[in-house]
C-alpha positions as CSV (number, residue, x, y, z in Angstrom):
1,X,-24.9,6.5,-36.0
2,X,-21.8,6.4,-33.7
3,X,-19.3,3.9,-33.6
4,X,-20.6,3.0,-29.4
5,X,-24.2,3.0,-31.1
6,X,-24.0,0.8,-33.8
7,X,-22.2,-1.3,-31.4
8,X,-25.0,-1.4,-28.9
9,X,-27.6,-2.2,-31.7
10,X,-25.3,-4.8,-32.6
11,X,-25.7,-6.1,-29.1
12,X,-29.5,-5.8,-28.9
13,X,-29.6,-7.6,-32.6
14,X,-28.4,-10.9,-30.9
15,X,-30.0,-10.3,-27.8
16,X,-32.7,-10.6,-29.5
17,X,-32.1,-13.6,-31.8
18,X,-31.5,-15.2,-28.4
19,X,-27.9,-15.3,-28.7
20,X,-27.8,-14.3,-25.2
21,X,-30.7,-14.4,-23.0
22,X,-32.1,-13.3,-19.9
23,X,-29.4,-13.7,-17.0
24,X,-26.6,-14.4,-19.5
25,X,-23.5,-12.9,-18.5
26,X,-22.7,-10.8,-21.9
27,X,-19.2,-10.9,-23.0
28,X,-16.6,-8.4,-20.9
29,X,-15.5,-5.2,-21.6
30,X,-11.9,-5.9,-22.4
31,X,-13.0,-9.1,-24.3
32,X,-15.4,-6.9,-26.7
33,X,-12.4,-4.3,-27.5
34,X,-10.7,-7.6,-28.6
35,X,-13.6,-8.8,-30.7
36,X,-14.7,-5.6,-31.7
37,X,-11.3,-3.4,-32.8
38,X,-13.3,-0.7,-30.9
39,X,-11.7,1.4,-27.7
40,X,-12.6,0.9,-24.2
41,X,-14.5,3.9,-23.7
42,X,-16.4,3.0,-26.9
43,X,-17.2,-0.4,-25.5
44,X,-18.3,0.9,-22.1
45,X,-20.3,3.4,-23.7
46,X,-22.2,1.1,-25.4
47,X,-23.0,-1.2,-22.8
48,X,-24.2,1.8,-20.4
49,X,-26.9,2.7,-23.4
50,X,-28.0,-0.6,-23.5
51,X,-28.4,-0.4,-19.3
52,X,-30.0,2.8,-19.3
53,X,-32.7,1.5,-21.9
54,X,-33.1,-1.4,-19.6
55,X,-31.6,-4.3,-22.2
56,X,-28.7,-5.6,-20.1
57,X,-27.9,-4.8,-16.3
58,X,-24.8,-4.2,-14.7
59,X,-23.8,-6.0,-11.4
60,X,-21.1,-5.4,-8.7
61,X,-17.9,-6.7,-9.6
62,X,-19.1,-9.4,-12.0
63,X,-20.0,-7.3,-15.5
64,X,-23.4,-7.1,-17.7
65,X,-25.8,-9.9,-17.7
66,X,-28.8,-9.7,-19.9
67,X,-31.9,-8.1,-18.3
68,X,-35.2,-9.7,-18.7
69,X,-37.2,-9.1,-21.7
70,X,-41.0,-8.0,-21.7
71,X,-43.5,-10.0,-20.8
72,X,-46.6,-10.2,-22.6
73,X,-48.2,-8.3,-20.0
74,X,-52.5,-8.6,-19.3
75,X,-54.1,-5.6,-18.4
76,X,-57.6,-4.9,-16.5
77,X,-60.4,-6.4,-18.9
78,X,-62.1,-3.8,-17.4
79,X,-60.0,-1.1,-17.4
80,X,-61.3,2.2,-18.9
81,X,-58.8,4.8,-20.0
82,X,-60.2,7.6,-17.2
83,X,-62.1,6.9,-14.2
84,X,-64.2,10.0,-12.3
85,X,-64.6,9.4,-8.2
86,X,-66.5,12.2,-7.0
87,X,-65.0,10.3,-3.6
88,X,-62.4,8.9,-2.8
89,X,-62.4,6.5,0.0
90,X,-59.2,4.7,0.6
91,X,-57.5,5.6,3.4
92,X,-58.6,3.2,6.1
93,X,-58.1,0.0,3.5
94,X,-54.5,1.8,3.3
95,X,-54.0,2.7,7.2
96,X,-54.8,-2.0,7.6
97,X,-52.4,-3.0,5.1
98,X,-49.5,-0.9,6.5
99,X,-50.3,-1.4,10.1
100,X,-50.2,-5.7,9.1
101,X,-46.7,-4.9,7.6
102,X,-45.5,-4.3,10.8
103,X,-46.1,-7.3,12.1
104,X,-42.8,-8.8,14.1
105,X,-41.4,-11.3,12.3
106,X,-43.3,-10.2,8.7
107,X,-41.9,-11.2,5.4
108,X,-42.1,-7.4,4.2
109,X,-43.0,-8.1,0.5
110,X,-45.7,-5.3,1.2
111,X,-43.4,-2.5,2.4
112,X,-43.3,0.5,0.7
113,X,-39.4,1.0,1.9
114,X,-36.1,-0.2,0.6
115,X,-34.4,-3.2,3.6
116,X,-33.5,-0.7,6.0
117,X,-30.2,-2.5,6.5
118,X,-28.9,-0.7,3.1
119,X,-29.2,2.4,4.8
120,X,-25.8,4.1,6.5
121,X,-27.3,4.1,10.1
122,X,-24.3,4.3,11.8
123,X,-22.6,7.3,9.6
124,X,-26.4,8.9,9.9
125,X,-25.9,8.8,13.6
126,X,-22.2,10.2,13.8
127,X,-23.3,13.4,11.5
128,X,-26.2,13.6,14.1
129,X,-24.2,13.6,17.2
130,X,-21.8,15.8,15.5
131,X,-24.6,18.9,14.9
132,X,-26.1,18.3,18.1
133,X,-22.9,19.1,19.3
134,X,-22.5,22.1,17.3
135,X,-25.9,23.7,17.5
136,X,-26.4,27.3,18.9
137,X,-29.5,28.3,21.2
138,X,-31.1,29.9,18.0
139,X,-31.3,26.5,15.9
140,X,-35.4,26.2,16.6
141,X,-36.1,29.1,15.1
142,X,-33.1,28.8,12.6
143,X,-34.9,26.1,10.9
144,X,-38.2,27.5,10.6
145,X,-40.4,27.5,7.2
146,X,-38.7,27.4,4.1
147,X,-36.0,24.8,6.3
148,X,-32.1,24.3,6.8
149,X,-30.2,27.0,4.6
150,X,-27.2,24.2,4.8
151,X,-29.8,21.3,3.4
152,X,-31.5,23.7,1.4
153,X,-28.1,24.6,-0.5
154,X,-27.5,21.2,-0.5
155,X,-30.4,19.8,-2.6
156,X,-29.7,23.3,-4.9
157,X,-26.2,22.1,-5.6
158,X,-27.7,18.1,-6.8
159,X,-30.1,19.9,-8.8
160,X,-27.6,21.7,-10.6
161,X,-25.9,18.8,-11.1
162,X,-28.9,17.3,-13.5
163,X,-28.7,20.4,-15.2
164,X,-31.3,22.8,-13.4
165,X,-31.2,26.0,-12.0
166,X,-33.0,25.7,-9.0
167,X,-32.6,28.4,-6.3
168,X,-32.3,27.5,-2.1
169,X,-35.1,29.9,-1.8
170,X,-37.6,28.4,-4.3
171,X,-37.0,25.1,-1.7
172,X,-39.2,23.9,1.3
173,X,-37.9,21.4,3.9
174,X,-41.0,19.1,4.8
175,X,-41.4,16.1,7.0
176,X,-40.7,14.1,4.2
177,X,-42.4,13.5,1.3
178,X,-45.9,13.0,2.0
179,X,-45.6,16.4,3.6
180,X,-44.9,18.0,0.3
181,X,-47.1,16.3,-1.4
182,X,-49.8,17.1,0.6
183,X,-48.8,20.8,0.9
184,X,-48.2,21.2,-2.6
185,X,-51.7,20.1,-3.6
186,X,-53.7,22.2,-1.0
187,X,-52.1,25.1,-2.8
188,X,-52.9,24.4,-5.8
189,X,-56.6,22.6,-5.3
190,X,-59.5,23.3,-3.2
191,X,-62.5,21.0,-1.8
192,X,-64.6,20.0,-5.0
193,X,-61.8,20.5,-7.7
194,X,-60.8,18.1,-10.0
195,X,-57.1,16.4,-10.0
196,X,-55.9,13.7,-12.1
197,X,-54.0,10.5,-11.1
198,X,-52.2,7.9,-12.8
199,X,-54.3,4.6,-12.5
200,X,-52.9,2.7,-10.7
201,X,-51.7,5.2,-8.7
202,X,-49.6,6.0,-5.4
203,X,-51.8,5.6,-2.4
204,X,-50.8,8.3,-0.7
205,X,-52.1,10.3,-3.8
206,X,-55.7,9.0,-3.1
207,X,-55.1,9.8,0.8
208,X,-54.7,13.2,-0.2
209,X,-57.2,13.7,-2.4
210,X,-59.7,12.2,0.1
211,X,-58.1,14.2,3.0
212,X,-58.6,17.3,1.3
213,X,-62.3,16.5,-0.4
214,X,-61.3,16.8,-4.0
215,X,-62.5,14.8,-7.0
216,X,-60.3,12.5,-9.0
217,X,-59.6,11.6,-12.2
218,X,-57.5,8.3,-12.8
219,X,-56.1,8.2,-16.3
220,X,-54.8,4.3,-17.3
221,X,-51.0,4.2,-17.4
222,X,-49.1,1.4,-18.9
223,X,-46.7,-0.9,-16.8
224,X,-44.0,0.3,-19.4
225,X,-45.2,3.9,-21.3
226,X,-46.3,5.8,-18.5
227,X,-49.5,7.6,-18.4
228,X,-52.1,8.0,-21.7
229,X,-51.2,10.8,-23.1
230,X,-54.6,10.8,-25.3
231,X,-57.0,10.3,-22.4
232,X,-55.0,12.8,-20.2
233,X,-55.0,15.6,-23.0
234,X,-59.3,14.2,-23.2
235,X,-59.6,15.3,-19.5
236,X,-57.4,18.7,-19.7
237,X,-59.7,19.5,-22.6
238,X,-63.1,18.5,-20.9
239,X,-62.5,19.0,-17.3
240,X,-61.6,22.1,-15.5
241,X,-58.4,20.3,-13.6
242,X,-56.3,21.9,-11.0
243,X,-53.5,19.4,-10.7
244,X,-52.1,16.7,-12.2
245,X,-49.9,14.5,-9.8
246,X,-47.5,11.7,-11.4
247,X,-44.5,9.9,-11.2
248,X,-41.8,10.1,-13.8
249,X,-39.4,7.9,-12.6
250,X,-40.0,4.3,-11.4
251,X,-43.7,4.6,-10.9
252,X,-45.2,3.1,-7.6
253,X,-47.3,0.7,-8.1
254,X,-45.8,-0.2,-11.7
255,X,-42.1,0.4,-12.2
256,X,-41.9,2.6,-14.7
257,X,-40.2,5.1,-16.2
258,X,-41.2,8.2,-18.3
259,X,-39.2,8.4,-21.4
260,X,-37.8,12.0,-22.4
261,X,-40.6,12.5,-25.4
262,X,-43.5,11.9,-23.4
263,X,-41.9,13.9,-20.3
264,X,-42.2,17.0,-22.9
265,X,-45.4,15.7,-24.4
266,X,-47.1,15.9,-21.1
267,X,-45.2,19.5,-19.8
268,X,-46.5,20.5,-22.9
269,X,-50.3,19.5,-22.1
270,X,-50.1,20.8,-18.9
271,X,-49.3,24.1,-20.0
272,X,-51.3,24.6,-22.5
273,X,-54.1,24.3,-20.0
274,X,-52.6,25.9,-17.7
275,X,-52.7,23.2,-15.0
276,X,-49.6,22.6,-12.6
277,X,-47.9,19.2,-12.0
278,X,-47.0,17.4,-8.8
279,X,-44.0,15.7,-9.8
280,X,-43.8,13.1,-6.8
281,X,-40.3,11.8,-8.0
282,X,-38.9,10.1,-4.4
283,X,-37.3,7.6,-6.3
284,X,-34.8,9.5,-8.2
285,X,-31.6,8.7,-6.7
286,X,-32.5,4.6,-7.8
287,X,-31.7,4.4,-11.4
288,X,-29.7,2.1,-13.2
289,X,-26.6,3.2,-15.5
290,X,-23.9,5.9,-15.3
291,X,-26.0,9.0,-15.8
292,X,-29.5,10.2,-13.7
293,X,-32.2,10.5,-15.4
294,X,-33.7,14.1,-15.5
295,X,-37.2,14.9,-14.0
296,X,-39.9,16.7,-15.9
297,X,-38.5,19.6,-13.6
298,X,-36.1,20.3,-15.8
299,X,-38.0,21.3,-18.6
300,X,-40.2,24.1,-16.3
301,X,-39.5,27.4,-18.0
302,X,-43.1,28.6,-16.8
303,X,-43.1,27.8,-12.7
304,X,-45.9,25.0,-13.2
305,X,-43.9,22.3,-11.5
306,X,-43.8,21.5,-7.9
307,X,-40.7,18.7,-7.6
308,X,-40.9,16.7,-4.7
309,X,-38.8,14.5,-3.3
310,X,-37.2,12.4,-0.3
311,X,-34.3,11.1,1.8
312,X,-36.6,8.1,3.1
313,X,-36.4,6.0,0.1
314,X,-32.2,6.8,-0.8
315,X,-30.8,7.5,2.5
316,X,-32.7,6.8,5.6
317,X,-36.3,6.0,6.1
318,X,-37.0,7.1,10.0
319,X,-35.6,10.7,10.0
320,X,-38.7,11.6,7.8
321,X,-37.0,14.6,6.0
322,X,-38.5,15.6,2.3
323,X,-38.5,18.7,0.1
324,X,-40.5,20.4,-2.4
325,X,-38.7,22.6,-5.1
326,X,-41.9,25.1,-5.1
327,X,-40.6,27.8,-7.6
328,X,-43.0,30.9,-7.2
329,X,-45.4,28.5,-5.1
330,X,-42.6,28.4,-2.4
331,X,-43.7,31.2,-0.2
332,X,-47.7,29.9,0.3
333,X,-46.5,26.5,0.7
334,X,-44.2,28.4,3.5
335,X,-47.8,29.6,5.0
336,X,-48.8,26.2,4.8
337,X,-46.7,24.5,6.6
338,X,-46.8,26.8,9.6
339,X,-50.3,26.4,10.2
340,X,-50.0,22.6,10.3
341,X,-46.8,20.8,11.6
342,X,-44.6,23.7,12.1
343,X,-41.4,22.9,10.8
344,X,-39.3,19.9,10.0
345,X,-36.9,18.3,12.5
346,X,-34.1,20.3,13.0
347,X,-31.6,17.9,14.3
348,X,-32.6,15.5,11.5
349,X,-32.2,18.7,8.9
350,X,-28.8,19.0,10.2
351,X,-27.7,16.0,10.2
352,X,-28.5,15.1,6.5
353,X,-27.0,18.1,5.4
354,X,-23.8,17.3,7.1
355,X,-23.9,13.5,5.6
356,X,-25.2,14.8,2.0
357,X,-22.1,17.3,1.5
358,X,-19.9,14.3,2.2
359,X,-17.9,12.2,0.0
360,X,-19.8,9.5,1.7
361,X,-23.0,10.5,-0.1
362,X,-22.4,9.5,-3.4
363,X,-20.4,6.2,-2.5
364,X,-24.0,4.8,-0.6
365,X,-25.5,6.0,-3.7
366,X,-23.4,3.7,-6.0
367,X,-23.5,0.7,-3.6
368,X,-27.5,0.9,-3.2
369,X,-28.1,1.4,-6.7
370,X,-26.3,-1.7,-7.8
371,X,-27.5,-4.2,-4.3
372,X,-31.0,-3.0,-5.5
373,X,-30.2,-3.3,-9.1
374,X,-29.2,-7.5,-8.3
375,X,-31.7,-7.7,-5.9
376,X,-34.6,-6.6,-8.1
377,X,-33.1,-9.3,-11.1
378,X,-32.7,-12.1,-8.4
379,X,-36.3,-11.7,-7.1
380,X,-37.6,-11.6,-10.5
381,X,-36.1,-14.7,-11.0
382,X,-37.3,-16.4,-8.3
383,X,-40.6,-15.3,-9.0
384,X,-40.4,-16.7,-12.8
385,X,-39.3,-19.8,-11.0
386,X,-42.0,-20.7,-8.8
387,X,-44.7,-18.6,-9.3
388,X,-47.7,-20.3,-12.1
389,X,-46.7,-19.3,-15.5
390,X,-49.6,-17.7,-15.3
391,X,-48.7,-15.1,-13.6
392,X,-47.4,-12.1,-14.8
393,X,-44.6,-10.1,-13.9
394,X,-43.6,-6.4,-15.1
395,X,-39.6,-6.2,-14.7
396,X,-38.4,-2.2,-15.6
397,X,-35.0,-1.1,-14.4
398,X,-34.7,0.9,-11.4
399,X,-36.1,1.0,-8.4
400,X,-37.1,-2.2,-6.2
401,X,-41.0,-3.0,-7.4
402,X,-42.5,-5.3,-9.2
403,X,-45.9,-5.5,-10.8
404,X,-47.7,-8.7,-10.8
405,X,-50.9,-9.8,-12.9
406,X,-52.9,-13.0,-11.8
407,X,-55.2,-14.6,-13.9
408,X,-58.6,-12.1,-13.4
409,X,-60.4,-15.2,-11.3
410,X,-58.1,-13.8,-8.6
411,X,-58.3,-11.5,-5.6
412,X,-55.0,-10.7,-4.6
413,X,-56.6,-9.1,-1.3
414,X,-58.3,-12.3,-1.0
415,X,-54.4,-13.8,-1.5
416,X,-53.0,-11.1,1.1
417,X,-55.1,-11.8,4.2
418,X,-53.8,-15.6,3.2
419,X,-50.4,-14.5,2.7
420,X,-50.2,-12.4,6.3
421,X,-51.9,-16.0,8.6
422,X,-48.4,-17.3,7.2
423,X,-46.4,-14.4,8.1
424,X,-45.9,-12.9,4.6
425,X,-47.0,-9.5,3.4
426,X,-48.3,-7.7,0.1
427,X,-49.5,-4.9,-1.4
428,X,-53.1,-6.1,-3.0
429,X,-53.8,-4.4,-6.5
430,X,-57.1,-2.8,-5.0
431,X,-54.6,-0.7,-2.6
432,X,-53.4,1.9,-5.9
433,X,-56.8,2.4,-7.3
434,X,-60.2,3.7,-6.0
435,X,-62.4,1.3,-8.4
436,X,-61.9,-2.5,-8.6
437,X,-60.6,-3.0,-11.8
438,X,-56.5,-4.0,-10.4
439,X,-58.1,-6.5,-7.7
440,X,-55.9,-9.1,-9.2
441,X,-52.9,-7.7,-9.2
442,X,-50.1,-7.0,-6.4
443,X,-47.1,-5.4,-5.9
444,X,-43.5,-6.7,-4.4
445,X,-40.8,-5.2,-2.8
446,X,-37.7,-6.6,-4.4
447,X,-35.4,-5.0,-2.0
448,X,-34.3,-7.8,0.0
449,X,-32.0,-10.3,-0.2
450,X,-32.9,-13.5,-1.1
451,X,-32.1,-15.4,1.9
452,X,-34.0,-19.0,3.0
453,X,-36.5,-17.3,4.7
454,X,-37.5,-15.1,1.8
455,X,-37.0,-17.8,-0.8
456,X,-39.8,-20.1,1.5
457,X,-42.0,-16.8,1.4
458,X,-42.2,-17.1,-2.4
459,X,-42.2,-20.6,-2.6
460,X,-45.5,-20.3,-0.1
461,X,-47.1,-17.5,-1.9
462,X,-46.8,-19.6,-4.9
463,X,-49.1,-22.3,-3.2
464,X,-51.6,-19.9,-2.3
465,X,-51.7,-18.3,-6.0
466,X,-51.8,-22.3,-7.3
467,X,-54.3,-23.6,-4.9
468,X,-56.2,-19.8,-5.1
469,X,-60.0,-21.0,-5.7
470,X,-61.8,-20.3,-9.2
């Protein structure tokens, strides 16, 4: 073990004999080269392993503070390890809840966006203006199916940067994510075939499925591992599956994140039944710690992956510009996307590739990974401080959700049409899954700053979950 290692062990060891504990501010750097006789660099490199495992958190300009530790955590006392829906029917239940959150004046606890105020509007618009400028009489047609050669180079060059070799060409521009998602599984599925889901899952998942008539599989995933790797190698034996579509990173409903041996343990599966993946990974860009986490992606040495992801939930929601890095699937998903919306945006393409190759780029990066980062740990707080004990609430690092479990008396859609008469949205449990068995559960946005008005939100949501009948 290495000298920043031991000392990071060293660190969770009194973490977790409660010598610090949750939302203690942990000794700072300098001050642990004192105490320590270690260098700087060994120091900081043992506090960035202990954020990237999710033990302490860093925040702007005042050091590490201790993150929260796991809660004991109820599942479904009905959940089964693989649910079969021959059909899925979801989609209008979906289209009410996100027409409610756009209710003027909503406290947007049920959005599926990051506050829109972190985003660099004004910068977005200047690049924009600029390439409108600049654009020749051909830029229709120059932006055609596969997209923006510029942006296309662009998203090459950041994949390189996590280590993959990912040509421009194997890249389709799409009107953002959803759009490669959806494109991506018509290639690879057809009306009647099975693909398996995460339960809970991503909505828009369950859209598609039901858009396209195919059957589902829901495999139980756990609010901290990830996806059942028994049950899902069950189904790949059993069943003659198509597609598998996950999140690695940051999971939507539940927050979290793969870890690198179950990434291979499941590109491993996959292969060896021949079934492709639909990595939906949109929330890449919002880790925690010094270094990005890799996709599943990276390990692809067989073309099974199909990597999607977004500008809508790291840069800008409204320009609606997505990608999918298709590998040998690129040219059909090409096809595909003529026959339905044509192309993506050009001006929008443009204009994101001039922002991306900017030195502004990365700096919004850094400041929106740690405002989300100290917004995420302030709501959780405020949550633990009004909400009934219990309540349940799954903190991972990264990203801006959180998972809640209410006692199983509960129905949190029950609690969201009560939630919305007071101006307050959420995302109800039974919105991620085609059966019933997350009815009492809900998911909140934690990307917004905890102002008076959001702090009266939780405190009222809190009477609703108290005074919630039995």
């Amino acid at each position: 073990m290495s000298k920043y290692q031991q000392l990071a062990q060293d660190l969770k060891n009194r973490i977790s004999q409660g010598v610090w504990q949750a939302g203690d501010k942990l000794p700072s750097l300098r001050q642990t080269v004192a105490d320590s006789g270690l260098s700087l660099m060994t120091v900081l490199n043992a506090y960035q392993l202990l954020e990237s495992q999710g033990v302490i958190l860093a925040q702007a300009k005042s050091g590490y503070i201790v993150a929260p530790q796991p809660e004991v955590f109820r599942y479904p006392e009905t959940q089964r390890q693989i649910y079969f829906s021959d059909k899925v029917d979801i989609n209008e239940f979906v289209f009410n809840v996100l027409q409610a959150s756009k209710q003027a004046g909503i406290v947007p606890f049920g959005s599926a966006f990051p506050d829109p105020s972190l985003f660099p509007q004004q910068a977005l618009a200047r690049s924009l203006v600029k390439v409108t400028r600049q654009m020749s009489p051909s830029f229709a047609a120059d932006n055609l199916p596969p997209g923006n050669a510029g942006l296309r180079k662009a998203i090459s060059q950041r994949y390189a940067k996590l280590g993959m070799s990912v040509a421009p060409d194997e890249i389709l521009i799409t009107s953002g994510a959803m759009e490669a998602l959806n494109l991506s599984l018509a290639a690879l599925a057809q009306a009647g075939d099975w693909v398996v889901i995460e339960s809970p899952a991503f909505y828009g998942a369950m859209q598609a499925i039901e858009r396209l008539k195919l059957r589902a599989i829901a495999v139980a995933t756990d609010p901290r591992e990830g996806i059942d790797l028994n049950a899902l190698a069950e189904v790949l034996k059993t069943y003659p599956v198509k597609a598998c579509w996950l999140m690695s990173l940051h999971q939507n409903p539940l927050g979290c994140s793969l870890s690198e041996q179950k990434k291979q343990a499941i590109y491993q599966l996959l292969c060896e039944h021949n079934v492709s993946l639909i990595e939906d990974d949109v929330y890449q860009e919002l880790y925690v710690g010094s270094s990005a986490p890799r996709p599943i992606k990276v390990l692809d040495s067989q073309g099974c992956v199909l990597h999607c992801g977004s500008f809508s939930k790291s840069l800008i929601a409204g320009y609606r510009v997505g990608w999918v890095a298709a590998g040998r699937h690129a040219p059909q998903l090409q096809r595909l996307q003529l026959m339905s919306t044509l192309s993506t945006s050009a001006p929008m393409q443009l204009a994101i590739a001039d922002f991306i190759q900017s030195p502004q780029y990365e700096r919004h990066l850094k400041r929106l990974r740690h405002t989300l980062a100290d917004r995420k740990f302030a709501m959780y707080q405020l949550l633990r401080a009004h909400l009934p004990e219990s309540v349940s609430v799954n903190f991972e690092p990264g990203g801006y959700f959180l998972w809640l479990a209410l006692p199983s008396h509960m129905d949190a859609t029950q609690i969201y049409h009560s939630a919305l008469e007071r101006g307050i949205s959420i995302a109800p449990g039974n919105l991620f899954s085609n059966q019933a068995e997350f009815r009492h559960f809900m998911r909140i946005n934690a990307s917004y700053d905890c102002s008076p008005e959001l702090v009266r939100a939780v405190k009222a949501l809190a009477q609703l979950l108290e005074h919630s009948p039995n």
